[in-house]
C-alpha positions as CSV (number, residue, x, y, z in Angstrom):
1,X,24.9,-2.1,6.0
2,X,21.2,-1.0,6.2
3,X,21.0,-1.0,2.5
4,X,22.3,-4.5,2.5
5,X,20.1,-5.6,5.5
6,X,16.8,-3.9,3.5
7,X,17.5,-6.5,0.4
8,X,18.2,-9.3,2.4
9,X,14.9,-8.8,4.5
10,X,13.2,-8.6,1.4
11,X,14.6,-11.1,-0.6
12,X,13.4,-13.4,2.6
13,X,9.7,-11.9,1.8
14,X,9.7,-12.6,-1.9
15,X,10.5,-16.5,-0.4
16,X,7.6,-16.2,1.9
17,X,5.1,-14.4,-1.2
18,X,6.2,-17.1,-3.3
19,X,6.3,-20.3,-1.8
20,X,4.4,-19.8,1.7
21,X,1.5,-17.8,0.2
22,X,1.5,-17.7,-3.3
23,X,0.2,-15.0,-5.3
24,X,-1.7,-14.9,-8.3
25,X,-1.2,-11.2,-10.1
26,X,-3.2,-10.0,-12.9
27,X,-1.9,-7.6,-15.1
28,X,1.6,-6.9,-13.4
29,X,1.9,-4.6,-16.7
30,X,0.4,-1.9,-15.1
31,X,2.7,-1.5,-12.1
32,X,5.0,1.1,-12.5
33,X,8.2,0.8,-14.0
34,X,9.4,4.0,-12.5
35,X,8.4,7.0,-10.2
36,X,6.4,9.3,-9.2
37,X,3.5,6.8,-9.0
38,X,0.7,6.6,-6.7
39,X,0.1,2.5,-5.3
40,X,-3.3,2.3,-3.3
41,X,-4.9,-0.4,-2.1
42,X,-7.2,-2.4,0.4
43,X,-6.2,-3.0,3.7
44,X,-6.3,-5.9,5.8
45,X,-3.5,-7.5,7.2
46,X,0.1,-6.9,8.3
47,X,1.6,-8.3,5.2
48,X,0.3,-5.9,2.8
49,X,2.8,-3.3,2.5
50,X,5.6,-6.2,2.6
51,X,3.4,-8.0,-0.5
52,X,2.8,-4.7,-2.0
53,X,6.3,-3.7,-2.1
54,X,7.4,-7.5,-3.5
55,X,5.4,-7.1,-6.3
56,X,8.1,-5.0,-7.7
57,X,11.4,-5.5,-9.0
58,X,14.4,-5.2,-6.2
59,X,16.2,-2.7,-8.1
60,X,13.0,-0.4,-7.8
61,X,13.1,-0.9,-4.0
62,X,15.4,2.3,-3.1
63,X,12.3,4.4,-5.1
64,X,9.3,2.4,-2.7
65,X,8.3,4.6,0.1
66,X,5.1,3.4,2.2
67,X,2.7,5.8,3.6
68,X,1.9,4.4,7.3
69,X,0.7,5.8,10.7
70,X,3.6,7.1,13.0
71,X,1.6,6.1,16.1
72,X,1.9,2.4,15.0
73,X,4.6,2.0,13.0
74,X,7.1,4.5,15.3
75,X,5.9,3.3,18.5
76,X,8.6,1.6,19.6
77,X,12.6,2.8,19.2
78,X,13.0,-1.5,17.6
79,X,9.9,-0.7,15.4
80,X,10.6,2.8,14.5
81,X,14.1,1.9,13.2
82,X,12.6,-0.9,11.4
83,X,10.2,0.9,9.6
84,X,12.3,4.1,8.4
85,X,15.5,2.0,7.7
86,X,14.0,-1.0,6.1
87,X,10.5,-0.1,5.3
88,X,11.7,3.2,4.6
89,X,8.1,4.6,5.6
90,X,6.7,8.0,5.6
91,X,5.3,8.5,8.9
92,X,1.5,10.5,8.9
93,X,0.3,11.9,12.1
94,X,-3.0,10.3,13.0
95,X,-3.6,12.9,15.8
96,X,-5.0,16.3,14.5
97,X,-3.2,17.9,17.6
98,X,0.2,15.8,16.7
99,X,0.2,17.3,13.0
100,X,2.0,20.0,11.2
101,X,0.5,22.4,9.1
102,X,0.3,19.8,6.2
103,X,0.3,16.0,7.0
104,X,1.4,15.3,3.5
105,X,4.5,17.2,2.5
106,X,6.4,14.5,3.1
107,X,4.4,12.9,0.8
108,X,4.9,15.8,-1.9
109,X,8.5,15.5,-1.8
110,X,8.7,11.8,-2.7
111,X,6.8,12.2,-5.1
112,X,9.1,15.1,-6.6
113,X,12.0,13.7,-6.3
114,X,10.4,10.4,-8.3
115,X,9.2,8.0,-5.9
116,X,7.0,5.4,-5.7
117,X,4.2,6.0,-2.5
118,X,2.4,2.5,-1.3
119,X,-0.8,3.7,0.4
120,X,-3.7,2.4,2.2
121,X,-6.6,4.8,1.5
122,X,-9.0,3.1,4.2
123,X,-6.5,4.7,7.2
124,X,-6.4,1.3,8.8
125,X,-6.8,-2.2,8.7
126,X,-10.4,-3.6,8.7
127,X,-12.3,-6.6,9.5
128,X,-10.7,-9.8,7.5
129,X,-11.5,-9.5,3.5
130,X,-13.9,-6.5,4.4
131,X,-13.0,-3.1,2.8
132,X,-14.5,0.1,4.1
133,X,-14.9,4.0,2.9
134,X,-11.9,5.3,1.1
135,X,-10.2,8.1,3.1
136,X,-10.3,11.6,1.0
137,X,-6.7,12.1,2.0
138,X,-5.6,10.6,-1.2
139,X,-7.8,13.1,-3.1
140,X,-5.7,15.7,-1.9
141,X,-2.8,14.3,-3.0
142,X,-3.7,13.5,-6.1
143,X,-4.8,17.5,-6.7
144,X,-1.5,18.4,-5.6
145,X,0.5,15.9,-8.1
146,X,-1.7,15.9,-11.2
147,X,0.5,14.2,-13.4
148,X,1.3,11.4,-10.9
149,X,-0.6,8.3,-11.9
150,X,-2.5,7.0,-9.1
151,X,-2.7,2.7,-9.7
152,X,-5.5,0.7,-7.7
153,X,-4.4,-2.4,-6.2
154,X,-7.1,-4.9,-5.2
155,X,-6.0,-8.1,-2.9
156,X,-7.8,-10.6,-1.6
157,X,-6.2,-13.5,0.6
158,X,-4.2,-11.6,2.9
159,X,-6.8,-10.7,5.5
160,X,-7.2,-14.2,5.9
161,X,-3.4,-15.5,5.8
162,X,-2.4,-12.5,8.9
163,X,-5.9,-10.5,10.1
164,X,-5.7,-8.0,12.0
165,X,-5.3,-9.3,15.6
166,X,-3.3,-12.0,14.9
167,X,0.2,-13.3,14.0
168,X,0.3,-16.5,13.2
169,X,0.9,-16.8,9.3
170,X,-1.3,-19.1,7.5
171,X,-0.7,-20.4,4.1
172,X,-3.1,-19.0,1.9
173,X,-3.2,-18.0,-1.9
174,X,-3.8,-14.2,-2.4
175,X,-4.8,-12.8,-5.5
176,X,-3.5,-9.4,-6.3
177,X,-5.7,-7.3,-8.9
178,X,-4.2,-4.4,-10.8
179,X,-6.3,-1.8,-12.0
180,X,-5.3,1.0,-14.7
181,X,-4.0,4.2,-13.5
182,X,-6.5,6.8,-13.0
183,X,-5.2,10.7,-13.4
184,X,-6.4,13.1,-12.1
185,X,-10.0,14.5,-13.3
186,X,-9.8,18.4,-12.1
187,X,-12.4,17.1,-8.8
188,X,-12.0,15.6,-5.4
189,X,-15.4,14.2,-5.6
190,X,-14.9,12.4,-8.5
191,X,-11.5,11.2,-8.0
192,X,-12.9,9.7,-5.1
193,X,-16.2,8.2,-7.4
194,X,-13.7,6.9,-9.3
195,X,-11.3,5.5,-7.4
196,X,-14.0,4.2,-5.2
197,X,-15.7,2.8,-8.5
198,X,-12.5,0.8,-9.4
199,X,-12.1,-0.7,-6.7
200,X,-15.3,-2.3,-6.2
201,X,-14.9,-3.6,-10.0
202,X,-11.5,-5.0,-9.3
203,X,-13.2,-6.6,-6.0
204,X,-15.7,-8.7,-8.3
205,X,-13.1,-10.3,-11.0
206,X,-13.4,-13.6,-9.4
207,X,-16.0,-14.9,-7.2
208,X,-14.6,-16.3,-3.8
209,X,-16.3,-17.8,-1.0
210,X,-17.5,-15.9,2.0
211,X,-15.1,-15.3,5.1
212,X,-16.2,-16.5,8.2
C-alpha cells in the first residue's frame, strides 16, 4: 500500500510540475539513468525536493533518496511518516549534540547499495531566488564515494512559486538547469571551487528579472 500511495502522490506532482508550474529543463541528458549518483542543488522553496525528484522517470523513484534535516522533516509523527514512507528521506542531525559519530553513513550506504541522493548543499532554504555558501558536507561525501558522479542542478522559479514562509502555490514557470557531472578531483577545496564555480555558471544561462 505505501509503495502504491508513493506513485500516486507523485504522479499527482508530475500534474502540478507540468501543468500548474511548468518547467523548462535543459539538458535532461545528464540526469542519471541509474545509481549511485550524487543530485545537488539550490535551495529555496518547499517544492524542490518534490520537482527535483519529478524530473526523473517513475520507475527510478524506488532508487531516489533525499537528504533532509530530521528536525524539520521528522518533527511531527504525520510528517515523519510522510517523509520516510513517501519521501523516503534520509534524515541528517542538524544538532552537533543530536549526532552520531558520522552524520553521513546513512548517506554511504545509499549510495552503496546504488542509489540516487537529492541534496541541498546550502543546509537550508534561503531568501526567495537568492543562493548562499555551499555547505562542505558534500565535500566529504564526495571523498568518501569517488566514483559517484556528483550532478549540479540549478533552478530558478521555485523560490518564487512557494518561498520559504509561505504556502500558497503560485503559478510560475521554473527553469531547471543541469550541469555535467563533476568527479571527484583528489581535494575538498577544490571540489568545493568547483562545484561552487558551476553553479554560478549555471545561474547566468538566461538573464531573468530581479526578485522583489
Amino acid at each position: 500500500m505505501t509503495r502504491a500511495l508513493q506513485l500516486l502522490f507523485f504522479i499527482l506532482v508530475r500534474i502540478v510540475v507540468t501543468f500548474v508550474l511548468g518547467l523548462n529543463v535543459r539538458r535532461r541528458e545528464l540526469l542519471p539513468t541509474s545509481g549511485p549518483a550524487i543530485l545537488v542543488a539550490n535551495h529555496n522553496s518547499h517544492l524542490d525536493t518534490m520537482v527535483m525528484m519529478s524530473l526523473l522517470p517513475l520507475k527510478q523513484l524506488s532508487t531516489l533518496r533525499p537528504v533532509a534535516a530530521a528536525d524539520y522533516f521528522l518533527k511531527t509523527r504525520a510528517m515523519a511518516w510522510f517523509s520516510l514512507n513517501i519521501l523516503r528521506i534520509i534524515p541528517i542531525e542538524r544538532n552537533r549534540g543530536a549526532r552520531r559519530a558520522d552524520p553521513l553513513a546513512a548517506c554511504h550506504e545509499a549510495l552503496r547499495n546504488g542509489e540516487i541522493l537529492i541534496l541541498f548543499p546550502e543546509g537550508s532554504r534561503g531568501a526567495p531566488e537568492e543562493m548562499t555558501a555551499l555547505k562542505k558536507g558534500i565535500a566529504h561525501l564526495a571523498e568518501k564515494n569517488p566514483s559517484v558522479p556528483v550532478i549540479p542542478v540549478f533552478t530558478h522559479g521555485l523560490g518564487k512559486s512557494l518561498p520559504k514562509g509561505s504556502f500558497l502555490l503560485v503559478p510560475f514557470f521554473c527553469d531547471i538547469f543541469v550541469g555535467k557531472p563533476i568527479s571527484w578531483p583528489g581535494a575538498r577545496d577544490t571540489f568545493m571551487a568547483t562545484l561552487t564555480a558551476r553553479f554560478a555558471a549555471l545561474s547566468t544561462e538566461k538573464d531573468f528579472a530581479p526578485w522583489e
